[in-house]
MIKE-686370 format. One line per 4 residues: number of its first residue (from 1); their letters; for each residue y, x, z of C-alpha. Coordinates in steps of 0.1 Angstrom, whole numbers, padded with zeros to 4 digits, always signed. Example, Ala and Ser with C-alpha at 12.3 -4.5 7.8 and 13.67 -1.06 7.14 Angstrom:
BEGIN
1	as	-0045/+0123/+0078; -0011/+0137/+0071
END
This chain:
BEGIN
1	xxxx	-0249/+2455/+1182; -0260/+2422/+1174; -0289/+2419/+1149; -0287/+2392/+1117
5	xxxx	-0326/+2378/+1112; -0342/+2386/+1079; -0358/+2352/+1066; -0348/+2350/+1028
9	xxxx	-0352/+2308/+1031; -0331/+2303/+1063; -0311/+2279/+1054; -0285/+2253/+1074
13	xxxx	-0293/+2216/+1088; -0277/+2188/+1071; -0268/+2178/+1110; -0248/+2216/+1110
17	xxxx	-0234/+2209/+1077; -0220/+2179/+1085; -0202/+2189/+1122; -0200/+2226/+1130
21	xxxx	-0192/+2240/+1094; -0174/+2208/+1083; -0154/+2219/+1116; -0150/+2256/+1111
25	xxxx	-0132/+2249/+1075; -0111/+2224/+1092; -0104/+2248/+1120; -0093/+2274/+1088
29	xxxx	-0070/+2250/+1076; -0095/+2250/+1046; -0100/+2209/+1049; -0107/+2194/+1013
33	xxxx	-0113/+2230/+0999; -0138/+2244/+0973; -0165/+2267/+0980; -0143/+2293/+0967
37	xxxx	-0116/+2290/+0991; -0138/+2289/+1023; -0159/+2323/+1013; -0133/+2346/+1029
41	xxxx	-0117/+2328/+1063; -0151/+2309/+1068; -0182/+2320/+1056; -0179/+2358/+1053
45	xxxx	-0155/+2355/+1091; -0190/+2343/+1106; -0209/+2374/+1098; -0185/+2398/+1103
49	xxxx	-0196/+2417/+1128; -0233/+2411/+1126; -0256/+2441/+1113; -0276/+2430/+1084
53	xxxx	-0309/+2444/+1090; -0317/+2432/+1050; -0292/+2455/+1044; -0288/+2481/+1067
57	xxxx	-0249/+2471/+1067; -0224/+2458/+1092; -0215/+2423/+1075; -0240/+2394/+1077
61	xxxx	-0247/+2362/+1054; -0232/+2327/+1072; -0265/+2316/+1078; -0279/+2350/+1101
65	xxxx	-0248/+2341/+1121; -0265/+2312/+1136; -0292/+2302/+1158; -0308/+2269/+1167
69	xxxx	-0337/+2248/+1154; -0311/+2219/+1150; -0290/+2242/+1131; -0308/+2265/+1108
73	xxxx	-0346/+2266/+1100; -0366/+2273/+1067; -0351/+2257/+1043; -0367/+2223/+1027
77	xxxx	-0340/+2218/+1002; -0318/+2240/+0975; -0291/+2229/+0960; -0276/+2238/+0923
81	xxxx	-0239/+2233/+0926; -0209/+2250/+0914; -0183/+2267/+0939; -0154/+2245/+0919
85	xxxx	-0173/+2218/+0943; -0154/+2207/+0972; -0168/+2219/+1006; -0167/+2175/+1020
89	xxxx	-0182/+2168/+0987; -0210/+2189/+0986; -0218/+2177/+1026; -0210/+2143/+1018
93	xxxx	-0235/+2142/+0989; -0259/+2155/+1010; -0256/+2136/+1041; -0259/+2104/+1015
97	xxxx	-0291/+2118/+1006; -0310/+2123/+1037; -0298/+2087/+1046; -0308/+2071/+1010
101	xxxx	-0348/+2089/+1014; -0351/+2091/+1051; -0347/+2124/+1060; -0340/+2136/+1095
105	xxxx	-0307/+2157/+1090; -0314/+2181/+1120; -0348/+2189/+1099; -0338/+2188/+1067
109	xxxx	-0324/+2228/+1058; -0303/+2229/+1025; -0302/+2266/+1008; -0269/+2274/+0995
113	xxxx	-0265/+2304/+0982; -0226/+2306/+0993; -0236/+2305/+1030; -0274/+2317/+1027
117	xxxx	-0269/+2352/+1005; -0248/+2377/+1026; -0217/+2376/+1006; -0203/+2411/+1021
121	xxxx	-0234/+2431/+1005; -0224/+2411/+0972; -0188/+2423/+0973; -0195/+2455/+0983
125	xxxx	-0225/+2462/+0951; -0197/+2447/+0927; -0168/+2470/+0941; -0194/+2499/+0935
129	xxxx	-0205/+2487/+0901; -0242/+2484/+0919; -0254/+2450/+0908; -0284/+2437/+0911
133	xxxx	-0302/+2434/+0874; -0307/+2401/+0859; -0344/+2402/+0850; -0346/+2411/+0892
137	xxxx	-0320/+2382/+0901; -0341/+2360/+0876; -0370/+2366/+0894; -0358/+2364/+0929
141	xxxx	-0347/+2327/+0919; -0380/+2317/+0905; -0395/+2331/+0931; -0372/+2310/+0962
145	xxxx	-0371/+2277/+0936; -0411/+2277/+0940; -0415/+2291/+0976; -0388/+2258/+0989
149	xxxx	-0404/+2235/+0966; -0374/+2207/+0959; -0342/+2214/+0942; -0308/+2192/+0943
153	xxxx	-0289/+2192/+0914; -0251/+2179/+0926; -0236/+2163/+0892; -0202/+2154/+0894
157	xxxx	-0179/+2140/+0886; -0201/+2120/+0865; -0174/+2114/+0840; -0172/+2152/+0834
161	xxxx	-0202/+2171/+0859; -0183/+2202/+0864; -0221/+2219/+0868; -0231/+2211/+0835
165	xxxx	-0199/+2231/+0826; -0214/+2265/+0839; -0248/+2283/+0826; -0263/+2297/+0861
169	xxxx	-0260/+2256/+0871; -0278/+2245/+0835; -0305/+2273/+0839; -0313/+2265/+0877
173	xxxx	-0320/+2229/+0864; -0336/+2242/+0836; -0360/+2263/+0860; -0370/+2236/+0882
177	xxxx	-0381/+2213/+0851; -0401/+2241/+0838; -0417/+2248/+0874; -0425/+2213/+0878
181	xxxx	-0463/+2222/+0869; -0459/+2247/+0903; -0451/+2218/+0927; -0408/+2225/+0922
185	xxxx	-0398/+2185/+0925; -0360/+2183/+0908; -0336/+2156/+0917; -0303/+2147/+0910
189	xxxx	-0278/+2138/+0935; -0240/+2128/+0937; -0210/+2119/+0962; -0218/+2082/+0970
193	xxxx	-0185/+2074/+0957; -0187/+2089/+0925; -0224/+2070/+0922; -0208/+2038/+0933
197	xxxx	-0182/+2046/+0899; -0213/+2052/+0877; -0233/+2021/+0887; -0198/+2003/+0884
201	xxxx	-0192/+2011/+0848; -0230/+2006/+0840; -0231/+1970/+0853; -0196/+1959/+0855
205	xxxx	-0180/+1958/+0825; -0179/+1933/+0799; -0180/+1956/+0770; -0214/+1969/+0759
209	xxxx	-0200/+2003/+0753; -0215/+2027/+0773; -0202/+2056/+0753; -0185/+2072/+0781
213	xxxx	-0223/+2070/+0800; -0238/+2086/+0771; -0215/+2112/+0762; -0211/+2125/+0799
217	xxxx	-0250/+2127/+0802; -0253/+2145/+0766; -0226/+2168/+0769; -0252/+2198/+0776
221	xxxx	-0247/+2231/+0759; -0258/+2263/+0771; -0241/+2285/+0746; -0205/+2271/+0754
225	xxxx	-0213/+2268/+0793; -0191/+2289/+0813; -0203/+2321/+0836; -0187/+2343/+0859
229	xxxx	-0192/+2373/+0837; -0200/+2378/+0806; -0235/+2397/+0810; -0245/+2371/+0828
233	xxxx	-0241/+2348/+0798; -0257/+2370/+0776; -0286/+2377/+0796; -0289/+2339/+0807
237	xxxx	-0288/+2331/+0771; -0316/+2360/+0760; -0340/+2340/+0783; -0328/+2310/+0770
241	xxxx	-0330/+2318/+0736; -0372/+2325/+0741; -0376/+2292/+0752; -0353/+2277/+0725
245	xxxx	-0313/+2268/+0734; -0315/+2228/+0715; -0351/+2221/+0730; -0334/+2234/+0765
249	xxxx	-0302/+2213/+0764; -0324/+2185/+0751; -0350/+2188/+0781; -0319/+2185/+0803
253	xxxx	-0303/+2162/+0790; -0333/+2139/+0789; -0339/+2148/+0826; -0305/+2139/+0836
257	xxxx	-0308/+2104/+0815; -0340/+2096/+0828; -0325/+2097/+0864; -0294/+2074/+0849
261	xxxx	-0325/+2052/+0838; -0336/+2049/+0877; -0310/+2045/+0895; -0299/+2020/+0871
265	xxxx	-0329/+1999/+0879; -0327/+2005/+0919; -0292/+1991/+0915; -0303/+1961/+0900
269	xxxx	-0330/+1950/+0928; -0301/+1951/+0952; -0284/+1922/+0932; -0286/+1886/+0942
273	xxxx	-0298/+1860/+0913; -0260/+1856/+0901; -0235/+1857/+0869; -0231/+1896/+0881
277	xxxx	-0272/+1903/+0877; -0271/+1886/+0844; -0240/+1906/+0833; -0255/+1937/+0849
281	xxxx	-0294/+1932/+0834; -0277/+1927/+0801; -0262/+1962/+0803; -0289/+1986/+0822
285	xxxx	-0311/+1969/+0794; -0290/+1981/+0765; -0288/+2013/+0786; -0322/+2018/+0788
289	xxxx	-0330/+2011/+0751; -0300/+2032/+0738; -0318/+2063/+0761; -0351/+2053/+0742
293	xxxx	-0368/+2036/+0772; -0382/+2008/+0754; -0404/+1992/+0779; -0383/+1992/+0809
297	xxxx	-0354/+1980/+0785; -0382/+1949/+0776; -0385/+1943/+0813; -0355/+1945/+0828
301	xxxx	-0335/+1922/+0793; -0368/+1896/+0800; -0358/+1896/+0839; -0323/+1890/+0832
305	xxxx	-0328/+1860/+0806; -0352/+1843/+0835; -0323/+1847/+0862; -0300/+1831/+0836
309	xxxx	-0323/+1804/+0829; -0328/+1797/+0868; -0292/+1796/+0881; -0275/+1760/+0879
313	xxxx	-0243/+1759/+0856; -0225/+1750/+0893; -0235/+1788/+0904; -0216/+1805/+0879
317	xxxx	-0179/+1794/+0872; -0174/+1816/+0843; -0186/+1785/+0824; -0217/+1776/+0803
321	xxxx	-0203/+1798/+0772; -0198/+1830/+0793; -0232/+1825/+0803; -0244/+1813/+0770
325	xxxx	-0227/+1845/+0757; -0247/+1871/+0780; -0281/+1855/+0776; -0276/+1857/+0740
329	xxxx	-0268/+1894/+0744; -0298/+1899/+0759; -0319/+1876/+0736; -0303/+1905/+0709
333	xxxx	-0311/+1936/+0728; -0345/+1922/+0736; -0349/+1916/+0699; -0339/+1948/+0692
337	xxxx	-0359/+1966/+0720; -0390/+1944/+0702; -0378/+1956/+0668; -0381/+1995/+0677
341	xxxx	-0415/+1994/+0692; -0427/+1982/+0662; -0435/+1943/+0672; -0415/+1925/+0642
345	xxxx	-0428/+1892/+0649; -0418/+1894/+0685; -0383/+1910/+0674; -0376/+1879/+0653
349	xxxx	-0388/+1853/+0681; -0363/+1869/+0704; -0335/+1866/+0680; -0343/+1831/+0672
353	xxxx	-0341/+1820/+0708; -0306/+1838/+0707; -0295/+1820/+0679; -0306/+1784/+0692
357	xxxx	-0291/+1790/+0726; -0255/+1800/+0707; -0262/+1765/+0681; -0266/+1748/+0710
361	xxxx	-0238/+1756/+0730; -0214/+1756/+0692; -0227/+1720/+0690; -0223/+1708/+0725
365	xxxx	-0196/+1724/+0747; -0165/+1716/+0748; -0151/+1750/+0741; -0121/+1770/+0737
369	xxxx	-0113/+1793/+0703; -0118/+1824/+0723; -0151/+1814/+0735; -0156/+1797/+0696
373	xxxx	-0152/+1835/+0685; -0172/+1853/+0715; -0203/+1827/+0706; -0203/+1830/+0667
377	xxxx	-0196/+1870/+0666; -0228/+1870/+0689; -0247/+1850/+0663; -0237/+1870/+0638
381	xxxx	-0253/+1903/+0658; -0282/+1882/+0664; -0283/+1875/+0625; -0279/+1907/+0615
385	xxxx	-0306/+1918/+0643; -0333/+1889/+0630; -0327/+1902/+0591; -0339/+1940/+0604
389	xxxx	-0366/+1928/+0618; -0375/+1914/+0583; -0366/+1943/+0564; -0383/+1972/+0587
393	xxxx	-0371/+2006/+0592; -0386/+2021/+0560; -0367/+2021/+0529; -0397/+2024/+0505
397	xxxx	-0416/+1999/+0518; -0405/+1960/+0501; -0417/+1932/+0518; -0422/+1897/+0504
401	xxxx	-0397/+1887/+0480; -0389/+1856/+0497; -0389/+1872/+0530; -0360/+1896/+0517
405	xxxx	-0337/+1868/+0500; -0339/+1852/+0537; -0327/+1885/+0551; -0298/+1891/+0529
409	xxxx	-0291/+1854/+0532; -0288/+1861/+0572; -0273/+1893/+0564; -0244/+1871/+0547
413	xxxx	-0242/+1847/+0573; -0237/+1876/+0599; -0211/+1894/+0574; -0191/+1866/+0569
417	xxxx	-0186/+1858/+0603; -0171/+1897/+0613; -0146/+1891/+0580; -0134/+1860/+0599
421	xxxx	-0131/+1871/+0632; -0130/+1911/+0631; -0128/+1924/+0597; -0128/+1963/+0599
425	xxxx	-0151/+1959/+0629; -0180/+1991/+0630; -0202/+1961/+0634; -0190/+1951/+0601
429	xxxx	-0193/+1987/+0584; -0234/+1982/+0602; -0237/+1947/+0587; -0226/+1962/+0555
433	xxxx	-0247/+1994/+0555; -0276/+1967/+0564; -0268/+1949/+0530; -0269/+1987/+0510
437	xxxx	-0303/+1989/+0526; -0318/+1953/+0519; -0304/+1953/+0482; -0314/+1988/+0475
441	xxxx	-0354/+1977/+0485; -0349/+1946/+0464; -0341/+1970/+0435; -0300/+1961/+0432
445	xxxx	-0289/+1994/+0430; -0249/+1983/+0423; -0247/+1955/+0451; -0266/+1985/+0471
449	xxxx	-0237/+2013/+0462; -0211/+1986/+0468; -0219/+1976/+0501; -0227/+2009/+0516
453	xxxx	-0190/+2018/+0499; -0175/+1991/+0522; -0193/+2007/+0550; -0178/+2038/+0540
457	xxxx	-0141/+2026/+0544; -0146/+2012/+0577; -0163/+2042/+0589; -0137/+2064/+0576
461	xxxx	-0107/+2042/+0593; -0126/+2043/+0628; -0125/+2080/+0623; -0169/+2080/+0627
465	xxxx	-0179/+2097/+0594; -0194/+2121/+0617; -0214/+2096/+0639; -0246/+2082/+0643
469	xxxx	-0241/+2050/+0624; -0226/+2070/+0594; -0254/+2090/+0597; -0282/+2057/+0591
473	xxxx	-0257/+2048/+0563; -0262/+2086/+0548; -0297/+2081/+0554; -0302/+2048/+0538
477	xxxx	-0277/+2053/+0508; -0300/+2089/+0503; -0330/+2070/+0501; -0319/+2042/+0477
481	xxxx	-0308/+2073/+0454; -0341/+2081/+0457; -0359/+2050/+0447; -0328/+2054/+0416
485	xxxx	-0339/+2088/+0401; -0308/+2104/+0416; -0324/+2130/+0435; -0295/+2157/+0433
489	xxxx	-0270/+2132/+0449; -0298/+2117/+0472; -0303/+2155/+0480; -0267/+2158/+0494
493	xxxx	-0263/+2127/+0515; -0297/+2133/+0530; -0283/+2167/+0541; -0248/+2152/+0557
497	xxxx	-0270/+2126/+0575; -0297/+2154/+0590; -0267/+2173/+0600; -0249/+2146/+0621
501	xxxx	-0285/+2136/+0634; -0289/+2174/+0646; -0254/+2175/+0661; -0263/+2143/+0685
505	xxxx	-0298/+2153/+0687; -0305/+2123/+0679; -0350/+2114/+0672; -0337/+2103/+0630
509	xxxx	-0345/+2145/+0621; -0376/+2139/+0618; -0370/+2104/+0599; -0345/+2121/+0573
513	xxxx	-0366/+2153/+0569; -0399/+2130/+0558; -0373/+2113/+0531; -0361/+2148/+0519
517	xxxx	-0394/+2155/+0512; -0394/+2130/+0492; -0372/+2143/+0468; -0396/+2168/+0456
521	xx	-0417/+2140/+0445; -0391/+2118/+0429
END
């Protein structure tokens, strides 16, 4: 009989993906199916009658079953995907990526492991109860990762990525980070829809709330991730467990908001110098220093502010005040970006030119009470941005008392404002918080307790206790109860706030573990 090859990295051609096997699921009346419903009618069908010299079995992989240099060759490419994935999705994604780096599809060989392992010798080990061991399996992966050299990882939907749902998909990503050092190159891919969506709710929106961004790229965790069986899990999660389960859902996590961080940037050369760049340069820059890239967030907020300052008021009918508004946004995250590489001075200079753009447009333009509101609750962030930059980030250290009567008095200015226009406003409960801090350095241990109270209550009625920014409050409030001798109560806040910093892995740890050692000092 007819004779399957044995070539452990034949793989199929993006150009075969895309027609014959695209086809052949059509054909099956499998069209817009998973990889899950095509195994049986399509992928095991082709094989069926092919002796598996591998083996020694009638019963082939998809992948023996064909021939061609077009078709099938040694495979360039593997891909880490789920079989929840749609069959058009998976092609589509990569068909989008051979176009996007250049890639001839006929040459360009993508290992699958539904079509390239010989799914009758897999059925026919489990029916017998003969499985291949882990540690071996393990092995055999490493082994192909390094021998093909570039792994895709398909993430989608971004919203939700069902891969990051399932632990073989987190370890294979996992792998190829840790076998960078062996020439394994990782990259991260998606439908062109669902990337479109993502750059959309990036640069689009008004809102600077990217929550839904951060969450989906953060939602990694290998101990709740789903397997097929449950040795799997527990042997995927020994391995994991050597190499430490938080410091591998953080390296994956970082590696999947690093390529955010990219693409993010790409997206913004392809804009013309319009309303939409500013708008969008405002938001990849907050992006970027949210994810901790503080240089590129400097760049990209400094680019934005010059396009701004180049386009006539004609070229942007929003109006002067929608445009005042985003350049001061960025003026603020610029400031802020300054702030948290350390350069105070350059932090406040930012927020100044913030403030004297908003003054200027308060003063000048005839303007409606929305935009009134828009402009002055942006001063009051860049207020509340220019006081931090006086203060510092460390509790114990005072600066000049002049310098920290100006920041309270900005402080003020910016609370004041939010009580107008958006009392019960989390910027409010930060604004307050900020006070706590400022009069807890000045030695005003009451006003101090008061206003991270008031922080407290806002917190608590947003249903955030358990977030970052109640986590700084925490922090701050601990350390003011340091400075005031209460160490047992400092003791306990410092706790709550390490805990929530933990749960978001958030860089503070380290921050609120250096002020519990305080204690033992106090």
């Amino acid at each position: 009989g007819v004779q399957a090859p044995v070539d452990a990295t034949r793989a199929l051609s993006v150009h075969y993906l895309s027609t014959k096997f695209l086809q052949e699921v059509a054909d099956a009346g499998m069209a817009g199916g998973t990889v899950r419903d095509v195994v049986a009618p399509v992928i095991k069908a082709k094989g069926r009658d092919l002796w598996c010299r591998q083996y020694e079995m009638v019963g082939s992989s998809y992948v023996d079953a064909v021939e061609g240099v077009d078709n099938v060759g040694p495979a360039t490419h593997m891909m880490s995907y789920t079989w929840n994935y749609k069959v058009d999705v998976i092609v589509e994604t990569v068909e989008t990526y051979c176009a996007q780096v250049g890639c001839d599809p006929k040459r360009t060989y993508v290992w699958l492991c539904c079509v390239c392992v010989n799914q009758w010798y897999v059925d026919a080990s489990r029916d017998k109860g003969d499985c291949i061991s882990f540690n071996d399996l393990s092995q055999i992966f490493e082994d192909r990762i390094v021998s093909v050299g570039r792994v895709l990882a398909l993430v989608a939907p971004w919203k939700s990525p069902a891969n990051l749902k399932r632990i073989w998909c987190i370890f294979e990503i996992h792998k190829a980070i840790a076998l960078k050092e062996r020439g394994v190159q990782l990259e991260i891919v998606m439908p062109a829809s669902e990337k479109a969506d993502l750059m959309r709710e990036i640069c689009e929106p008004e809102s600077r709330d990217l929550t839904k961004i951060w969450e989906a790229l953060s939602d990694v965790d290998v101990a709740k991730a789903e397997a097929w069986s449950s040795s799997d899990k527990e042997c995927i999660l020994a391995q994991c467990e050597t190499f430490g389960i938080d410091r591998l859902n953080a390296q994956v996590r970082a590696h999947l908001k690093d390529w955010c961080c990219r693409e993010s940037m790409h997206t913004l050369q392809t804009l013309e110098s319009s309303v939409q760049s500013v708008v969008a340069h405002q938001r990849v820059g907050y992006m970027l220093s949210l994810f901790n890239r503080l240089d590129d967030a400097v760049t990209v907020l400094t680019a934005g502010i010059a396009i701004s300052g180049a386009l006539e008021p004609g070229e942007h009918s929003s109006g002067s005040s929608q445009m005042a508004k985003e350049t001061a946004g960025m003026w603020h995250e610029l400031g802020w970006a300054r702030h948290r590489k350390g350069e105070y001075a350059l932090a406040q200079d930012a927020c100044q030119n913030g403030l004297a753009l908003v003054d200027e447009r308060l003063r000048t333009c005839a303007l409606s009470s929305d935009d009134v509101v828009a402009l002055r609750k942006e001063k009051a962030c860049l207020l509340r941005a220019f006081a931090r930059a006086i203060v510092g980030d460390d509790p114990f250290i005072q600066p000049p008392p002049d310098r920290i009567d100006e920041a309270l008095e900005k402080y003020e200015q910016a609370r004041d404002i939010f009580c107008e226009f958006d009392k019960g406003s989390v910027e409010l409960g930060k604004i307050y918080n900020n006070l706590g801090l400022c009069f807890g350095i000045k030695g005003d241990f009451d006003s101090a307790q008061n206003a991270f109270d008031a922080a407290e209550v806002i917190y608590k009625e947003k249903g955030i206790l358990h977030h970052p920014p109640n986590m700084t409050r925490l922090y701050n409030l601990g350390c003011m109860l340091v400075k005031r001798g209460d160490v047992e109560v400092a003791a306990a806040k410092l706790s709550e706030a390490w805990d929530i910093a933990h749960a978001f892995n958030n860089s503070m740890t380290t921050v609120i573990e250096d002020a519990q050692k305080r204690l033992h000092t106090a």
